[in-house]
C-alpha positions as CSV (number, residue, x, y, z in Angstrom):
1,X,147.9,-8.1,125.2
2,X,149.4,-5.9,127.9
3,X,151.1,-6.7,130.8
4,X,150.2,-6.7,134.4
5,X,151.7,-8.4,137.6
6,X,150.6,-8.9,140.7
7,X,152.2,-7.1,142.9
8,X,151.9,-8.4,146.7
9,X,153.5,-10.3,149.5
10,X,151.0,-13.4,149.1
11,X,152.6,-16.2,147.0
12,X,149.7,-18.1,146.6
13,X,148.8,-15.5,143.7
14,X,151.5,-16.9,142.3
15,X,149.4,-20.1,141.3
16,X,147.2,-17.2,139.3
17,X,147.5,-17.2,135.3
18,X,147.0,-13.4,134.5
19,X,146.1,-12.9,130.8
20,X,145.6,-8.9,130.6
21,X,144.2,-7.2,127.5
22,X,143.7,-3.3,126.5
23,X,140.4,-4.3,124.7
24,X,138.0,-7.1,124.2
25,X,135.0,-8.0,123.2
26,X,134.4,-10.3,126.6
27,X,136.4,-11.6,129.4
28,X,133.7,-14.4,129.7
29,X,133.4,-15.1,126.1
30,X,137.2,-15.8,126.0
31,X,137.3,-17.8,129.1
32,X,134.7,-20.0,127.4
33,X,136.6,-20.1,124.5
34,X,139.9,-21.5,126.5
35,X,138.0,-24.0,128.4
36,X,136.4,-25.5,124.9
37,X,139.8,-25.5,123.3
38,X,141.3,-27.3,126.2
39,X,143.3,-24.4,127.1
40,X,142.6,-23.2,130.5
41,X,143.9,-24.0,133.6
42,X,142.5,-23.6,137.0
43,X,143.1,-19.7,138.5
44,X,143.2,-18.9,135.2
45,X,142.5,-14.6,135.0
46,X,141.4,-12.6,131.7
47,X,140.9,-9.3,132.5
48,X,140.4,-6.1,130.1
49,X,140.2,-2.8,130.7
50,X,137.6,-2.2,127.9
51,X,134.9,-4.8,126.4
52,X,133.0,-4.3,123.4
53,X,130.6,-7.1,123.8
54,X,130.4,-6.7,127.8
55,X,127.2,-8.6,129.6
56,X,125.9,-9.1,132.7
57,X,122.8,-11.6,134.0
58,X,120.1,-12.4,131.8
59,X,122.4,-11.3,128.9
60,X,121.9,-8.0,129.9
61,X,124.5,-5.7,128.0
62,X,127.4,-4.4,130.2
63,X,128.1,-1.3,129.1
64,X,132.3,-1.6,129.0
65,X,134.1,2.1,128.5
66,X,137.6,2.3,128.9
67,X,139.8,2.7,132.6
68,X,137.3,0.3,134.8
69,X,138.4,-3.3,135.9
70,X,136.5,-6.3,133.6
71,X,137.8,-9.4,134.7
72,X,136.8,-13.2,134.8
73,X,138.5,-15.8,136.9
74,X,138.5,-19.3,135.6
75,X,138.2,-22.5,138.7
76,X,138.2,-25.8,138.2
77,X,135.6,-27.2,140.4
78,X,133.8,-31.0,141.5
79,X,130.5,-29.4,141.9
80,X,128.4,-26.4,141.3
81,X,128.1,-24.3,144.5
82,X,124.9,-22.1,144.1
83,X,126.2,-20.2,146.9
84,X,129.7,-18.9,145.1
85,X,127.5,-16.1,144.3
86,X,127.4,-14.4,147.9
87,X,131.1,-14.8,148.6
88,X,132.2,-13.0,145.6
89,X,129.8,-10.1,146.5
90,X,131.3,-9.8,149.9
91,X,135.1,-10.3,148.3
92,X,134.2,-7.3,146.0
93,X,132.5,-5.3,148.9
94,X,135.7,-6.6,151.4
95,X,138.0,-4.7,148.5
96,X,136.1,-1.7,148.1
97,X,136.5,-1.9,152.1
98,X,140.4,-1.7,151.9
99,X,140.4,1.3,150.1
100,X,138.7,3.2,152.7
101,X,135.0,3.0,150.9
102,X,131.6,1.7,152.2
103,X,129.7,-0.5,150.0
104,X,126.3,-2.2,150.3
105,X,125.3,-5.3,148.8
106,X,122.3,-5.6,146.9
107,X,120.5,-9.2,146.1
108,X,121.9,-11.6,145.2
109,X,125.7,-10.0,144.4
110,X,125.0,-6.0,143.0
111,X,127.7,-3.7,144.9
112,X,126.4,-0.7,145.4
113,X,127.8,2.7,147.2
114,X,125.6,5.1,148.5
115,X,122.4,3.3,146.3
116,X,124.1,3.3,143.4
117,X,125.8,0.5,141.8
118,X,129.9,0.4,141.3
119,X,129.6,-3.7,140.5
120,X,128.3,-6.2,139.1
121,X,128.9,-10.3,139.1
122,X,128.0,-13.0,136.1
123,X,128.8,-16.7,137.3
124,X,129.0,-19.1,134.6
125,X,129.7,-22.8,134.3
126,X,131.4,-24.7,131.8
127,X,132.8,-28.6,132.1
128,X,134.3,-28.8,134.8
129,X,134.9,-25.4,135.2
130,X,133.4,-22.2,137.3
131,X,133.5,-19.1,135.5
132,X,133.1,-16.0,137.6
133,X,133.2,-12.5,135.5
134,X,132.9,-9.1,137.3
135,X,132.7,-5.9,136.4
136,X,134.1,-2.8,138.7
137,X,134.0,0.8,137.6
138,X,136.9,2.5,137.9
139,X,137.2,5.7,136.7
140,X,134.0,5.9,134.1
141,X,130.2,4.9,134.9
142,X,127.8,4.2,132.6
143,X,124.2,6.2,131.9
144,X,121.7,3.5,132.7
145,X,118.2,4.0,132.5
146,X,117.1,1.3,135.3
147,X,119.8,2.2,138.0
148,X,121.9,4.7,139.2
149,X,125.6,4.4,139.0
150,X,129.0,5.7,140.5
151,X,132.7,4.7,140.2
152,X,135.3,4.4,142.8
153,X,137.5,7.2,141.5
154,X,134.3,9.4,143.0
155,X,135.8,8.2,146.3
156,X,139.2,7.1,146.0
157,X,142.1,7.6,143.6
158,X,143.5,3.8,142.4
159,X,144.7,2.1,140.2
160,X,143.1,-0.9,138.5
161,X,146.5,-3.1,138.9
162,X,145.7,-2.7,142.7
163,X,142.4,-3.4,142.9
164,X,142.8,-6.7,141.1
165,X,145.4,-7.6,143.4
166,X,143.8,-6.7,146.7
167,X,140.3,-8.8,144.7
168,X,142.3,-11.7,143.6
169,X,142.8,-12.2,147.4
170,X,140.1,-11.2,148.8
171,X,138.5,-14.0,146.2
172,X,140.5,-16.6,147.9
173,X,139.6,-15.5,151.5
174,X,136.0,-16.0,150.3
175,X,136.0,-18.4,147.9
176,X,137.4,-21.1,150.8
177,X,135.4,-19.7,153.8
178,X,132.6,-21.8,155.5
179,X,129.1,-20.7,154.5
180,X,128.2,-19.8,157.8
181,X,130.8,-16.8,158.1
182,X,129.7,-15.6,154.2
183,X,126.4,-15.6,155.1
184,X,127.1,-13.7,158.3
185,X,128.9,-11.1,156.6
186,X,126.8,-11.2,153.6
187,X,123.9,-9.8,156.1
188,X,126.0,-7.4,157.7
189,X,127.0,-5.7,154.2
190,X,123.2,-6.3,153.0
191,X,121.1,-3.3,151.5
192,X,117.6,-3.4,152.2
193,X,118.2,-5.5,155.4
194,X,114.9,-5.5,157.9
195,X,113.6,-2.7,155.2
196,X,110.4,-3.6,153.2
197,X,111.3,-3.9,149.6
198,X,109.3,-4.7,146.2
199,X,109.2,-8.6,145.3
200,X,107.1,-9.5,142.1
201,X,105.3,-6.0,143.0
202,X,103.7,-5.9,146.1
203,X,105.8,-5.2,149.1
204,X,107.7,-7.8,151.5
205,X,110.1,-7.1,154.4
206,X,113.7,-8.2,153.3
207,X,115.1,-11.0,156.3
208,X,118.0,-11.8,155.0
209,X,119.7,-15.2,154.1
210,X,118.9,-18.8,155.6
211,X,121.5,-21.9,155.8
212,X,120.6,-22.8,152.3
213,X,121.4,-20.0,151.0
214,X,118.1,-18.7,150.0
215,X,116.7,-15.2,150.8
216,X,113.9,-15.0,153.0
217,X,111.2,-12.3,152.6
218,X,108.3,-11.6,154.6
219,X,104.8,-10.8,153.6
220,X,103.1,-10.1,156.7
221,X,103.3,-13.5,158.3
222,X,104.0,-15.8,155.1
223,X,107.5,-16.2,154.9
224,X,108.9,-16.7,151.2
225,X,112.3,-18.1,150.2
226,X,114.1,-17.1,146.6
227,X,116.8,-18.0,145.0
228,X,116.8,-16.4,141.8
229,X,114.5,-14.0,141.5
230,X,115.0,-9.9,141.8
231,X,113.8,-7.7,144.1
232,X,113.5,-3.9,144.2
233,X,115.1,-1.8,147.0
């Protein structure tokens, strides 16, 4: 295990249990393992800086090199909340943000920068616990054959230890904001927004998000709503 701190002026990263590691096979695999074991706590962090058994949504492998950020926060929570998934988006895009880059957000929590995607976001629930793994490249990007990709040392030279900082609080900012003001910003970071976009392959114009949290499309004057499904931009 290596060692990383948080370096910042906010104590309430200080409640944050950082558990840092050169190479795993999964963040999310070993927060599920603490949790069954009895052994995490809440603001528990595991974050890696190379996974060899990465995944995303779906199960989707997650292709993991070396020198990007892989990291999955552990919550205790009362409830599932099927709308965590927008105010992580908009944490990730709101840190991309501080370091001076533009991001888009692409349904339900992709981060993309110019079209091509820099992040990704797996929620997962176990007990009482909220699992919430994301993956940011850094300074490698994978080949995929679905989607572009690009990394933020294309924009921008950091370093991992202060992008997890500045994302550990943006998290927070987000994680305990009312649903109206994610949702607002959500929309204003949106990809797609008012554009028509593919949905189940015919074309629908992309609305954006209603109080519920579902996406509203529009196929000439039926209006669907979706909560899980993917569309194509």
């Amino acid at each position: 295990m290596i060692s990383f701190k948080t370096k910042t002026e906010n104590t309430e990263l200080d409640a944050y249990k950082l558990l840092s590691f050169d190479k795993i096979s999964s963040t999310q695999d070993l927060a599920h393992d603490l949790i069954a074991r009895g052994e995490a706590t809440n603001k528990t962090v595991i974050m890696a800086l190379a996974q060899s058994a990465g995944r995303g949504r779906y199960r989707r492998t997650w292709v993991s090199h070396h020198g990007n950020l892989y990291v999955s926060f552990i919550y205790r929570i009362g409830e599932r909340d099927p709308k965590l998934s927008y105010a992580v988006a908009v944490a990730i895009a709101e840190t991309l943000i501080s370091f001076g880059i533009t991001p888009q957000i692409k349904w339900p929590n992709d981060v993309l920068i110019d079209g091509k995607k820099i992040s990704g976001v797996l929620i997962e629930y176990s007990q009482n616990f909220v699992i919430v793994g994301i993956g940011i490249n850094i300074k490698t990007c994978p080949t995929v054959k679905e989607y572009k990709t690009t990394k933020i040392n294309n924009y921008k030279d950091v370093d991992i230890q202060d992008v997890l900082n500045v994302l550990m609080k943006k998290i927070d900012k987000w994680r305990g904001a009312n649903f109206s003001i994610v949702r607002e910003r959500w929309m204003n970071l949106a990809a797609g927004l008012n554009k028509t976009i593919q949905y189940h392959g015919k074309e629908a114009e992309l609305m954006g998000l209603n109080e519920d949290g579902a996406l509203v499309l529009r196929e000439g004057s039926r209006y669907i709503l979706t909560y899980g499904d993917e569309i194509s931009i």
